[in-house]
TIMARTI-922499 format. One record per residue: x, y, z of N, C-alpha, C in turn; residue in one letter. Coordinates in steps of 0.001 Angstrom, whole numbers, padded with zeros to 6 digits, always signed. Example, Ala and Ser with C-alpha at 12.3 -4.5 7.8 and 13.67 -1.06 7.14 Angstrom:
<recs>
+013190-005690+007800+012300-004500+007800+013200-003300+007800A
+012850-002250+007080+013670-001060+007140+012900+000030+007870S
</recs>
This chain:
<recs>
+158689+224163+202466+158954+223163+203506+159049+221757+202902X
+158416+221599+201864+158459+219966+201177+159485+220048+200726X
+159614+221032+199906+161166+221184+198901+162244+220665+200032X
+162182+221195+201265+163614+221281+202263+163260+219934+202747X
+162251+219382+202806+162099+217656+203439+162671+216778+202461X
+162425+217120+200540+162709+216077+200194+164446+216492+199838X
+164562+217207+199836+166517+217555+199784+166523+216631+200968X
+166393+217127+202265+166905+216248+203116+166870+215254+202697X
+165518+214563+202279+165636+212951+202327+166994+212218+201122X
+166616+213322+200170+167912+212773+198983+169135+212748+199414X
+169616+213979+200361+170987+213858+201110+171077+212226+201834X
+170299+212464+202593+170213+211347+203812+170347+209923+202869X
+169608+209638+201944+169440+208358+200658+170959+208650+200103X
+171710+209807+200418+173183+209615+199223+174392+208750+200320X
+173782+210087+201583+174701+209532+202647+175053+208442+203093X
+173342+207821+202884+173767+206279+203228+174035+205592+202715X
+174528+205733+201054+175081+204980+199593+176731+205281+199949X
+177081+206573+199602+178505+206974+200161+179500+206788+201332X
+178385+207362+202451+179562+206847+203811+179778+205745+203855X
+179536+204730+203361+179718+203169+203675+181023+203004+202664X
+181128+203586+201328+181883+203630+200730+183275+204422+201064X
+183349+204952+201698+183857+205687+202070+184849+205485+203035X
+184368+204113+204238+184871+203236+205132+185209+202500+204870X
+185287+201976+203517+185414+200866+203267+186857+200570+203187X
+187196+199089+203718+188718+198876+203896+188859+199015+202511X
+190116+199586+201925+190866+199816+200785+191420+198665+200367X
+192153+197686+200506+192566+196963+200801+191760+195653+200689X
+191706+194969+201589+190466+193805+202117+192062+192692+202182X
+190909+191572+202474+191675+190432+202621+191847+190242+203984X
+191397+191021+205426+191738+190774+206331+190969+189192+207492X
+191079+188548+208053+190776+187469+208713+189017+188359+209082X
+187804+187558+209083+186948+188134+209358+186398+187049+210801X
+186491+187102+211742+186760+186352+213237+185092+185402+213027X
+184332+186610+212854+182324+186332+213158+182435+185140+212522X
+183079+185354+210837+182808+183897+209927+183486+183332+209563X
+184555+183561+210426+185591+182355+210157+186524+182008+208745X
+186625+183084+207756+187453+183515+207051+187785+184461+206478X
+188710+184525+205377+189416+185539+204620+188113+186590+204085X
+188366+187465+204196+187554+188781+203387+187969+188914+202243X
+187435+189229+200983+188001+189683+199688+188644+190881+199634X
+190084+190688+199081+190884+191908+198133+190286+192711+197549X
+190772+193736+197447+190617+194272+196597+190884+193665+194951X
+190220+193615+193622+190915+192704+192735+191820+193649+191893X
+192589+193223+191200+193575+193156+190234+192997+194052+189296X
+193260+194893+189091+192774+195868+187507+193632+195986+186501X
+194572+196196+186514+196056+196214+185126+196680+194712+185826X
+196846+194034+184602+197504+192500+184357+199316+193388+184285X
+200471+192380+184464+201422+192737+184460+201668+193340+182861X
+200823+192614+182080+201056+192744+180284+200396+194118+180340X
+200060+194574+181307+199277+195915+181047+198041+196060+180595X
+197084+194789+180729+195736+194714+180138+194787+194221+181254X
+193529+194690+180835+192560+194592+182366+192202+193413+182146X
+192448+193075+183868+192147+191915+184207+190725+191038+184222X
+190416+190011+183813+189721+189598+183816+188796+189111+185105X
+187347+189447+185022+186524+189544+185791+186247+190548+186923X
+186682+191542+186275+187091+192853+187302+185677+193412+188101X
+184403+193319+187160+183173+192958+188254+182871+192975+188837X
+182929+191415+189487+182764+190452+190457+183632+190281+191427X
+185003+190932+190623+186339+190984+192217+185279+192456+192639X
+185328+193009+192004+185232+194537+193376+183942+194705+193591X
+182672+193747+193359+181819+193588+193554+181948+192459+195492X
+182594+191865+194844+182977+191060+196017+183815+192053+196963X
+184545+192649+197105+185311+193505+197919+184522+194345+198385X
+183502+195007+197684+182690+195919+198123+181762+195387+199255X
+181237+194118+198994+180255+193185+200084+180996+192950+201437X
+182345+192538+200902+182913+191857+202318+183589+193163+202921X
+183577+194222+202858+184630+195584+203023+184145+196535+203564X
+182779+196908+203057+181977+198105+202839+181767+198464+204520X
+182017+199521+204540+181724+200387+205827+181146+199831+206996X
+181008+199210+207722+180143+199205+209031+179780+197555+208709X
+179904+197027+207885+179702+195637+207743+179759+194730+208938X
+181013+194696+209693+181481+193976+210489+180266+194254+211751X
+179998+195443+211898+179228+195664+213041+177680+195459+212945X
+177264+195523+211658+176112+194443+211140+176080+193134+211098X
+177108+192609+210756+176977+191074+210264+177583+191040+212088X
+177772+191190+213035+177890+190759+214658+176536+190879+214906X
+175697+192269+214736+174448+191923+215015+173501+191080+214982X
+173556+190942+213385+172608+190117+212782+173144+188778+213578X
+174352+188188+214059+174806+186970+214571+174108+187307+215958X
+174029+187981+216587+173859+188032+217767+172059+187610+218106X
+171050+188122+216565+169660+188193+216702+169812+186601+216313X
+170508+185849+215707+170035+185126+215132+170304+184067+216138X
+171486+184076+216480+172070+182723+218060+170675+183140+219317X
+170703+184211+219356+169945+184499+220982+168043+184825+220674X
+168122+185387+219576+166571+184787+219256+165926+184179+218293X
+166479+183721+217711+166151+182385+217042+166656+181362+216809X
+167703+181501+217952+168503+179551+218372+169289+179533+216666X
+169653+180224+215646+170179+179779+214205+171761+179796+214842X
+172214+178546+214205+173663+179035+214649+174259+179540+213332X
+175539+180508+213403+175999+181169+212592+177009+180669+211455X
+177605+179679+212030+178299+178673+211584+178014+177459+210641X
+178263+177368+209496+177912+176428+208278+178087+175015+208644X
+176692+174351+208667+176957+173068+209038+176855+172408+210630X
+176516+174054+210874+176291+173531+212717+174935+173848+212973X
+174518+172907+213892+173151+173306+214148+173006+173268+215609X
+171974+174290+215684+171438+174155+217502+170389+173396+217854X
+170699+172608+218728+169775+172001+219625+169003+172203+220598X
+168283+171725+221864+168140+171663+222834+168720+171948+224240X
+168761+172946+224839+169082+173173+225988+170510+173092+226081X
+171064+173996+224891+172488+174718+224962+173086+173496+224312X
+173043+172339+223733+174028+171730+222721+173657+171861+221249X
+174711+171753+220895+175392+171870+219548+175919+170687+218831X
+175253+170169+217528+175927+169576+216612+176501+169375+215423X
+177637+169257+214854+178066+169336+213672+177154+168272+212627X
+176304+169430+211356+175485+168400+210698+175778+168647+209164X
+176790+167900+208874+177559+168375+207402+176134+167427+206472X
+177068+167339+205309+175394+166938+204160+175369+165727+204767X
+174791+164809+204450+174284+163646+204833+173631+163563+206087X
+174714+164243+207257+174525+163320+208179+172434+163900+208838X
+172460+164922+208476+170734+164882+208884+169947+163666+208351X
+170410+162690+207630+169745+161643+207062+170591+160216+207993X
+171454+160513+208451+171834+159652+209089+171441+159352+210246X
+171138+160786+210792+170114+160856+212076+168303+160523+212490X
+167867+161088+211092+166891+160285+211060+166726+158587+210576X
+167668+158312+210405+167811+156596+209951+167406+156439+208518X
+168013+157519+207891+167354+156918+206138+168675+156517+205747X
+169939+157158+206304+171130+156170+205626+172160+155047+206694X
+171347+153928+206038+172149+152914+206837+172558+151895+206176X
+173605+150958+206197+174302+149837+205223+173091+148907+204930X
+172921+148609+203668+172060+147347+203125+173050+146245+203447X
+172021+145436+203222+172597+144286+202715+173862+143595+202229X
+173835+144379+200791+174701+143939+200025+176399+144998+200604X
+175777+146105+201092+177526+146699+201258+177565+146261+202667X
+176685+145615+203695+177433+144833+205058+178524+143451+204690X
+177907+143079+203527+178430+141644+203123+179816+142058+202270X
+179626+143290+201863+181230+143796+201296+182113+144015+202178X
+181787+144755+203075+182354+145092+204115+183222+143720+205508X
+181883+142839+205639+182231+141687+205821+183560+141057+205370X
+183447+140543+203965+184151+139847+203287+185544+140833+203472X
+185472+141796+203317+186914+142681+203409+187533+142473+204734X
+186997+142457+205548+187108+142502+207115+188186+140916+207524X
+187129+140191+206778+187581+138791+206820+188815+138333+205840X
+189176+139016+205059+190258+139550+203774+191819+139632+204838X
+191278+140843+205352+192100+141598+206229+192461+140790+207542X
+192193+140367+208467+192032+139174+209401+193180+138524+209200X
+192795+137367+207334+193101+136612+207372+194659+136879+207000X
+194942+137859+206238+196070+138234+205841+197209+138542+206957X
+196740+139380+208178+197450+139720+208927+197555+138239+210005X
+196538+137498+209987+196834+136371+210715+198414+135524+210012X
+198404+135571+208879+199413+134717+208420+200696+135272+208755X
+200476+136615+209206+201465+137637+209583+201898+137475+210620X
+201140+136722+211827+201108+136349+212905+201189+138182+213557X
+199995+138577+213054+199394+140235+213447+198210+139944+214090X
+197995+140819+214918+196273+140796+215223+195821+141771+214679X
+194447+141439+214552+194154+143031+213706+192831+142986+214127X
+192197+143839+214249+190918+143923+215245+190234+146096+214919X
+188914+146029+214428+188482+147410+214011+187445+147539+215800X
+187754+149313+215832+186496+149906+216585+185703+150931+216129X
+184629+150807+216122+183951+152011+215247+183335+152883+216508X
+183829+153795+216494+183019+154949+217613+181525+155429+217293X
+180630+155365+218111+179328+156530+217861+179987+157816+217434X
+178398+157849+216486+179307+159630+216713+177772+160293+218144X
+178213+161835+217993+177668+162499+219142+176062+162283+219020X
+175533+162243+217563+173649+162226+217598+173668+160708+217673X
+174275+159640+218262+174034+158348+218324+173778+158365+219567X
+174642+158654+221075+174649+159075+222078+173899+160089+222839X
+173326+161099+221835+172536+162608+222534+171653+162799+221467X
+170398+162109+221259+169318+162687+220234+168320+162938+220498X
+168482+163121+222116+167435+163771+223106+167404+165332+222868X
+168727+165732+222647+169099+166742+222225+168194+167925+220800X
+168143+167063+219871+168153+167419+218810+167053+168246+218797X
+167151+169195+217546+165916+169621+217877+164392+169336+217308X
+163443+169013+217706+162101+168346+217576+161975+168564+215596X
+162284+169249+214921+162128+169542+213712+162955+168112+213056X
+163708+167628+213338+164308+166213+212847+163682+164977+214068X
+162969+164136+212530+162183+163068+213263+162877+161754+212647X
+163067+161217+213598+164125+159258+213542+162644+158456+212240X
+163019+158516+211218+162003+157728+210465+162425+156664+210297X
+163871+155854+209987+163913+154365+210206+163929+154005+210933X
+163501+152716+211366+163873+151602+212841+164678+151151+213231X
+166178+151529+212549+167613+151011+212858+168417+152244+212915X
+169388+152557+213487+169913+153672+213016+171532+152971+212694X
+172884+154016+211924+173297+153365+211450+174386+152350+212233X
+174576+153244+213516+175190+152295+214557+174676+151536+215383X
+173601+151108+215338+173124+149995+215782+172848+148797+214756X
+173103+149191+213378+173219+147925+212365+174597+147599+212529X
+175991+147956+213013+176738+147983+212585+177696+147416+213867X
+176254+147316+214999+176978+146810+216319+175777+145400+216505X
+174815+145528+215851+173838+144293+215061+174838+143077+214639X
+175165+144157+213537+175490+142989+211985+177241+142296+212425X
+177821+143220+212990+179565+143071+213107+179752+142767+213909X
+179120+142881+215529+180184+142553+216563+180158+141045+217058X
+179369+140481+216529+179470+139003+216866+180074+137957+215796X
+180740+138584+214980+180898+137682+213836+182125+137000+214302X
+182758+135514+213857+183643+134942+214500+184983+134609+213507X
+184764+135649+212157+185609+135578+211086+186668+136518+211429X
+185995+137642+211874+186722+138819+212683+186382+139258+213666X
+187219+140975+214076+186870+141183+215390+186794+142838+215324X
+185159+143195+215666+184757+144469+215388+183794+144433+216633X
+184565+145886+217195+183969+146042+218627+183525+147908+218381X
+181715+147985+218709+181258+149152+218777+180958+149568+220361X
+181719+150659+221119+181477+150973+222235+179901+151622+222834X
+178870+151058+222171+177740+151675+221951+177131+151528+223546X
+176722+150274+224227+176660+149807+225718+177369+150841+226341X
+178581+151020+226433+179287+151362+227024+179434+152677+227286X
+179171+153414+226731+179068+154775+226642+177373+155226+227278X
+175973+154651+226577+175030+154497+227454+175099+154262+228235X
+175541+153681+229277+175936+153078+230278+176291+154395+231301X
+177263+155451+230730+178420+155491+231453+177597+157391+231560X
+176818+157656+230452+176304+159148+230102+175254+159042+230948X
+175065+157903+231822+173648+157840+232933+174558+158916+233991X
+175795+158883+234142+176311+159085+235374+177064+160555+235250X
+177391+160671+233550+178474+161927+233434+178092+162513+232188X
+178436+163377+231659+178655+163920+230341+180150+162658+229443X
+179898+162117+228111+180826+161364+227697+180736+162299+226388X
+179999+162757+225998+180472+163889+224646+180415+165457+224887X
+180902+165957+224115+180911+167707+224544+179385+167950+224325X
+179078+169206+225270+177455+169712+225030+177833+170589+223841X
+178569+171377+223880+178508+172372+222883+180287+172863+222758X
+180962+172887+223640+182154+173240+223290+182545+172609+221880X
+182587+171272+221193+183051+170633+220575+181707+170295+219950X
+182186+170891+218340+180101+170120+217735+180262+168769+217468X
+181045+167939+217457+181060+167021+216778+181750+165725+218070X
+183125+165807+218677+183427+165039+219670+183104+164910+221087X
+183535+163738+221445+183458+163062+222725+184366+164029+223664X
+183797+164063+224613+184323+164881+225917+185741+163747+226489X
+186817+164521+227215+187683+163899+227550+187455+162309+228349X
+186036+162380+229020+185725+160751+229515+185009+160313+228520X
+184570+160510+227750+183955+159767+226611+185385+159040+225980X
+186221+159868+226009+187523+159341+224957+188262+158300+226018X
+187828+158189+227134+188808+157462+227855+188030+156186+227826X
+186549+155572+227463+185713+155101+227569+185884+154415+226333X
+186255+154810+225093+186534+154158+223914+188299+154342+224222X
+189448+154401+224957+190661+154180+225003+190732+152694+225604X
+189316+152817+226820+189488+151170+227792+189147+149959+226700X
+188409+150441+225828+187748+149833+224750+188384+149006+223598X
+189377+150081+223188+190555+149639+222313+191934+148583+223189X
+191719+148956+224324+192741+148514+224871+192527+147329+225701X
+191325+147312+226254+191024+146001+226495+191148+144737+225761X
+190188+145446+224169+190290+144165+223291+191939+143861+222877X
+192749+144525+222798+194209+144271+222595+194730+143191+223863X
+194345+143885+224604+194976+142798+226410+194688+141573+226227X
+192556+141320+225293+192305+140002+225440+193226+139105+224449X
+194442+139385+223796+195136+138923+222634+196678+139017+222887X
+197058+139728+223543+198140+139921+223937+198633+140563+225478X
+198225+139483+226297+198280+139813+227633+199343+140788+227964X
+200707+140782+227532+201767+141642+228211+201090+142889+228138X
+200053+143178+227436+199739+144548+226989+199123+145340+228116X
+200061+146386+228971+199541+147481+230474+198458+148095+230018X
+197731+148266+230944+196394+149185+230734+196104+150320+231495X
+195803+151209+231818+195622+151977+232707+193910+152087+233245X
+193985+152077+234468+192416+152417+234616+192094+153740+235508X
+190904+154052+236012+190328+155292+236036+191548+155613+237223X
+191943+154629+238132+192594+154661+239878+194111+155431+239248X
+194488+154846+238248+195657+155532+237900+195963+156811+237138X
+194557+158029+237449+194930+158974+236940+194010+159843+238063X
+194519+161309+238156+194040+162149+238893+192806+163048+237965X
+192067+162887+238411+190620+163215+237244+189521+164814+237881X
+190138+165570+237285+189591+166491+237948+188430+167393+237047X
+187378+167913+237856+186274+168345+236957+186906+169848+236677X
+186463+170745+235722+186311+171806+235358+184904+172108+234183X
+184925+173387+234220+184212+174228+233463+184452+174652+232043X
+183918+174257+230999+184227+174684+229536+182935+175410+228812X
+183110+176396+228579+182427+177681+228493+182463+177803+226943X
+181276+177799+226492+181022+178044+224765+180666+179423+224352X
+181140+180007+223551+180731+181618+223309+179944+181703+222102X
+179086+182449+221525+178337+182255+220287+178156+183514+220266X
+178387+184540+219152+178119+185615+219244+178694+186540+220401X
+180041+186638+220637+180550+187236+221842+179930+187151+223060X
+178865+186489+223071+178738+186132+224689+179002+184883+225045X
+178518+184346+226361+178511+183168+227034+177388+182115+226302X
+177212+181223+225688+176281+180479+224851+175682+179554+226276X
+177016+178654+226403+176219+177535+227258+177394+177038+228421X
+177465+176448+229441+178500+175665+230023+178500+174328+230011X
+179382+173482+230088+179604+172109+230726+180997+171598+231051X
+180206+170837+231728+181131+169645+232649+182225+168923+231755X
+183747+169195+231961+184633+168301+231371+185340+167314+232138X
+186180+166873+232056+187679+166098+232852+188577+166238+232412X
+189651+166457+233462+190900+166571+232962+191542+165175+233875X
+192455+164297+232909+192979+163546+233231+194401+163321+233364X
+194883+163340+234642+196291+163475+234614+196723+162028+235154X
+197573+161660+234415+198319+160173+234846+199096+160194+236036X
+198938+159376+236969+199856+159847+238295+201293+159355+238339X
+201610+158725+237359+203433+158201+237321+203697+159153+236127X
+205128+158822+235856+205728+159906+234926+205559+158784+233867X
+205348+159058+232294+205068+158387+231241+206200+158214+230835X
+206052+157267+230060+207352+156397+229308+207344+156416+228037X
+206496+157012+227006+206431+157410+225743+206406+158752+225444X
+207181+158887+223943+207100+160661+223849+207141+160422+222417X
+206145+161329+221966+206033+161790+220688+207589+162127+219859X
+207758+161625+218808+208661+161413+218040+208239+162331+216759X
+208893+162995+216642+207680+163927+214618+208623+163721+213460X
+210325+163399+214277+211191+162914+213045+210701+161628+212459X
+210239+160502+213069+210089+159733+212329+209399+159813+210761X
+208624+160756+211215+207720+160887+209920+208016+162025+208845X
+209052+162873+209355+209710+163665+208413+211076+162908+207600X
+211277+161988+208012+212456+161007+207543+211531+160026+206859X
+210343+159707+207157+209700+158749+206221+208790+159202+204815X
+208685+160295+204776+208162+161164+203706+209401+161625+202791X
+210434+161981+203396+212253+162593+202849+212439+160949+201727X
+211833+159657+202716+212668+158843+202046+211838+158072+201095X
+210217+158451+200956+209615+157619+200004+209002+158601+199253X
+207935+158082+198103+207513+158791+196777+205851+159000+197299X
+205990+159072+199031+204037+159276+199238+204205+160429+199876X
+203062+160984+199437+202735+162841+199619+201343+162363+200602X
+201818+163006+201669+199892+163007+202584+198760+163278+201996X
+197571+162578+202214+196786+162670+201955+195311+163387+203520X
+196572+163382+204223+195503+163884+205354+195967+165207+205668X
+194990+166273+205771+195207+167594+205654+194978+168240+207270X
+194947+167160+208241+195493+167544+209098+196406+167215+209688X
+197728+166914+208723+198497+166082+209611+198793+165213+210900X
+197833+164789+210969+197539+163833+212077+198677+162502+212422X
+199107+162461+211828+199826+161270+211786+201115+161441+212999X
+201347+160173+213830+201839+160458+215057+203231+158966+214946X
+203691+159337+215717+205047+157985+216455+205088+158382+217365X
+205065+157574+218409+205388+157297+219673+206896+156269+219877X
+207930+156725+220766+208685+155558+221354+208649+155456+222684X
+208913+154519+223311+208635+153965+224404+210179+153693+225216X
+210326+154119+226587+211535+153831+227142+211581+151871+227222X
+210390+151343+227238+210352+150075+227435+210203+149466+225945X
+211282+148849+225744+211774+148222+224185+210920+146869+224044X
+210462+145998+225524+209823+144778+225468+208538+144783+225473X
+208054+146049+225232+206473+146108+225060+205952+145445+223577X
+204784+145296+223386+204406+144881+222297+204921+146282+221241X
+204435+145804+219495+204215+147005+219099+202977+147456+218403X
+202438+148588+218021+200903+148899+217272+201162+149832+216312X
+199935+149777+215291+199767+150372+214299+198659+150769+214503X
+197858+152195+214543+196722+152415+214180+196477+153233+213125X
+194971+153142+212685+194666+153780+211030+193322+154582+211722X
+193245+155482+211813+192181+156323+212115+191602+157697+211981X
+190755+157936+212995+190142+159243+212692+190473+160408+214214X
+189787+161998+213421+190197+162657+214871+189525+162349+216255X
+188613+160799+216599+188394+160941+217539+189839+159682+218036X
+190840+159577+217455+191625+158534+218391+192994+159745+218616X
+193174+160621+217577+194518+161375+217176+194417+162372+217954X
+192855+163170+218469+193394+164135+219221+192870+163875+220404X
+192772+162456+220849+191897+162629+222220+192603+161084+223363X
+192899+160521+222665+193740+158952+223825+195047+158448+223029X
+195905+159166+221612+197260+158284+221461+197948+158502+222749X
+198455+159361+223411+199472+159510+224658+199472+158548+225547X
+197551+158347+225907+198050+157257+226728+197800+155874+226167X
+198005+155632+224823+197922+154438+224389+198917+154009+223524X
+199856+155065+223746+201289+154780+223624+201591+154402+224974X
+201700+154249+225907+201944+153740+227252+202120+152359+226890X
+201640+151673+226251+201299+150333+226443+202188+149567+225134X
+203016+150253+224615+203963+149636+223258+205045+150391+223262X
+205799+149596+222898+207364+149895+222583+207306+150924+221764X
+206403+150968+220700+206607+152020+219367+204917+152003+219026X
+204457+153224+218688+203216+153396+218566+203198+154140+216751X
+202628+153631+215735+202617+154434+214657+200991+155195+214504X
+200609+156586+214337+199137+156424+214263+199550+156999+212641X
+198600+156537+211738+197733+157238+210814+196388+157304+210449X
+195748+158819+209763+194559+158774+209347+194297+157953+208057X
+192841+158059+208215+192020+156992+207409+192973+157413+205311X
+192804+158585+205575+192888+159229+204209+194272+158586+203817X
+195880+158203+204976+196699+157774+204063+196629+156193+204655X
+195694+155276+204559+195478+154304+204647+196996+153343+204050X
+197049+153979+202051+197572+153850+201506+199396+153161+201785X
+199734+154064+202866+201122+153833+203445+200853+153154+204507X
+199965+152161+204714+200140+151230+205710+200861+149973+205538X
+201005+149074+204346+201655+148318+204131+203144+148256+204238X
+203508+149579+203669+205039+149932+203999+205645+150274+205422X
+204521+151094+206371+204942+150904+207604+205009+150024+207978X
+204151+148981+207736+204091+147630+208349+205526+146749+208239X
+205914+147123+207094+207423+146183+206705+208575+147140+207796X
+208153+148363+208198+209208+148788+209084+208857+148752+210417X
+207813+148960+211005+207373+148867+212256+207262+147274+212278X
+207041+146510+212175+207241+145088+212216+206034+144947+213259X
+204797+144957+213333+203637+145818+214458+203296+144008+214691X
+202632+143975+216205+202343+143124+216972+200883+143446+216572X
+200641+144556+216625+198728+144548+216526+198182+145420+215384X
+197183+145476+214498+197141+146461+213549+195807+147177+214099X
+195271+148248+214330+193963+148502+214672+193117+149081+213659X
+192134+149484+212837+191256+150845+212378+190539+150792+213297X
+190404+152259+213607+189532+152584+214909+188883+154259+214190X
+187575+154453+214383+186844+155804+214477+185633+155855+214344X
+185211+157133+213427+183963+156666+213346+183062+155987+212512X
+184186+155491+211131+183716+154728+210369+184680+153954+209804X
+185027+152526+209789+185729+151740+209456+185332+151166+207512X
+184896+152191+207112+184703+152122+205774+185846+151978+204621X
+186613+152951+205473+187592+153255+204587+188532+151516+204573X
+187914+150651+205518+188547+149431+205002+188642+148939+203820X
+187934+149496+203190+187424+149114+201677+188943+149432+200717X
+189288+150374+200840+190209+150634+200477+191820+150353+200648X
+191800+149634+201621+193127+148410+202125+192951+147215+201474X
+194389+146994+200867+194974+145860+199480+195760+145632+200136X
+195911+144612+201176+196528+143542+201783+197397+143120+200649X
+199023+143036+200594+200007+142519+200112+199434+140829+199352X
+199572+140175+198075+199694+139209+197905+200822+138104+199043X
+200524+136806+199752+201499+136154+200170+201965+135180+199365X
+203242+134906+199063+203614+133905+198388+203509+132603+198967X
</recs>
């Protein structure tokens, strides 16, 4: 009887070495949904020269991990124990919070949240002086040029967070930066920080969890009045739209984590009640890449033109991030003849648009106006 228990057990110990092998995709490489990428190939064993390939190993060592039999229906489990009983989210760089929200917390920013990284001294006064660089240059241009720096979401919701991250400085970094900048009279740097407190007494202004990282559709309309106000105070012809001129309707946005239902919240959908007068243009920018020697530097192609049926509107340039590109250009093309957006990353090709757009206003707007640092204002003769 022992003899026949431990056969069994050796079968049962082979079975469960083999059948897995056995299932295993042949192949690999297929989209893996749970984690959000590619699965490993199978690797390469004969080189075309007819000689084995190097690191042959570690490829089918790797194929074997991401491939092997029943994997997929483990690694869902294990996602499922880990979202629903122990709050871990599954996702690199995201973390769970409090009472169903979610935030995107890449390296740094857990130090940004507790207040250990915020501008000294010496890089506000760099920053400064650049600001005032920039100003003065586009003033001679007879340009306005004017930055907005957005909160991000743990500036607005750190009620949220979860109790394991504790605020150890006494400043955090957007409140030095709506401190140190918004009153200065060299330039003009406006942080929607008021304004958004203000406004999250009454509504949701960032996503709970649908979105780890952005502002909910009224949050974005809240930094659109923002940008667009300060433009109006400089160039009156400039139309604005306010809340009366759009049909604003609530719905439901539903977060899934592990194939179920995670959390709900409250969005807006904002529909403009006249027919719009600007439309996205994408030749412009395939004719402006055809005709110069600059390769993008932004890997989400973000970069936008707007034209306008109304030729006597002002015109704008903005330099930004994804909270202006995927959440208020449409309707802030409304308000200019010609709208150019680019991200921070091709900063670089702003001077040259500038000689073709011939721009009435220049903006940087997001969540960090750092990348000013890196704008070389033309010498004037």
């Amino acid at each position: 009887m022992k003899k026949f228990i431990n056969i069994l057990f050796i079968l049962g110990f082979l079975v469960s070495i083999y059948l897995p092998l056995i299932f295993t995709d042949k192949i690999g490489g297929k989209i893996s949904t749970n984690e959000n990428r590619y699965l490993a190939k199978f690797p390469q064993i004969i080189t075309p020269n007819n000689k084995l390939a190097a690191g042959i190993r570690s490829g089918i060592e790797n194929w074997i991990s991401d491939n092997i039999g029943g994997r997929g229906r483990l690694y869902s489990l294990k996602t499922k124990i880990d979202v629903f009983l122990f709050n871990l989210s599954p996702v690199v760089n995201v973390l769970f919070g409090k009472d169903g929200w979610i935030y995107l917390m890449y390296d740094g920013n857990i130090k940004r949240v507790q207040n250990l990284i915020t501008p000294n001294f010496e890089q506000i006064e760099i920053l400064k002086k650049k600001l005032e660089e920039i100003t003065n240059y586009f003033q001679k241009k007879d340009i306005y040029f004017f930055s907005v720096v957005m909160p991000y979401k743990t500036d607005i919701y750190p009620e949220y967070l979860p109790n394991s991250i504790l605020q150890v400085g006494e400043r955090s970094f957007i409140e030095v930066f709506y401190q140190e900048f918004t009153n200065n009279s060299n330039f003009t740097l406006r942080v929607p920080l008021k304004e958004l407190e203000e406004e999250k007494k009454k509504r949701y202004v960032y996503s709970k969890a649908y979105d780890s990282s952005h502002w909910n559709n009224y949050g974005a309309f809240i930094g659109y009045t923002v940008i667009i106000n300060e433009a109006q105070s400089q160039i009156p012809e400039i139309m604005y739209y306010g809340l009366d001129d759009f049909y604003i309707t609530e719905f439901i946005r539903e977060t899934y984590q592990a194939g179920r239902i995670y959390t709900t919240e409250i969005d807006y959908d904002f529909t403009l009640k006249q027919e719009r007068t600007a439309a996205k243009n994408q030749n412009f920018f395939n004719e402006f890449f055809d005709n110069t020697n600059y390769i993008s530097k932004d890997p989400w192609r973000s970069y936008q033109y707007y034209e306008n049926t109304n030729n006597y509107l002002p015109r704008a340039i903005i330099v930004g991030d994804s909270y202006i590109w995927m959440f208020m250009l449409e309707n802030i093309a409304e308000s200019f003849s010609e709208l150019v957006f680019i991200h921070f990353n091709d900063i670089e090709y702003l001077n040259v648009l500038i000689d073709m757009i011939l721009p009435d206003l220049v903006i940087f707007s997001g969540l960090d106006v750092a990348a000013a640092l890196a704008y070389e204002p033309p010498r004037l003769n």
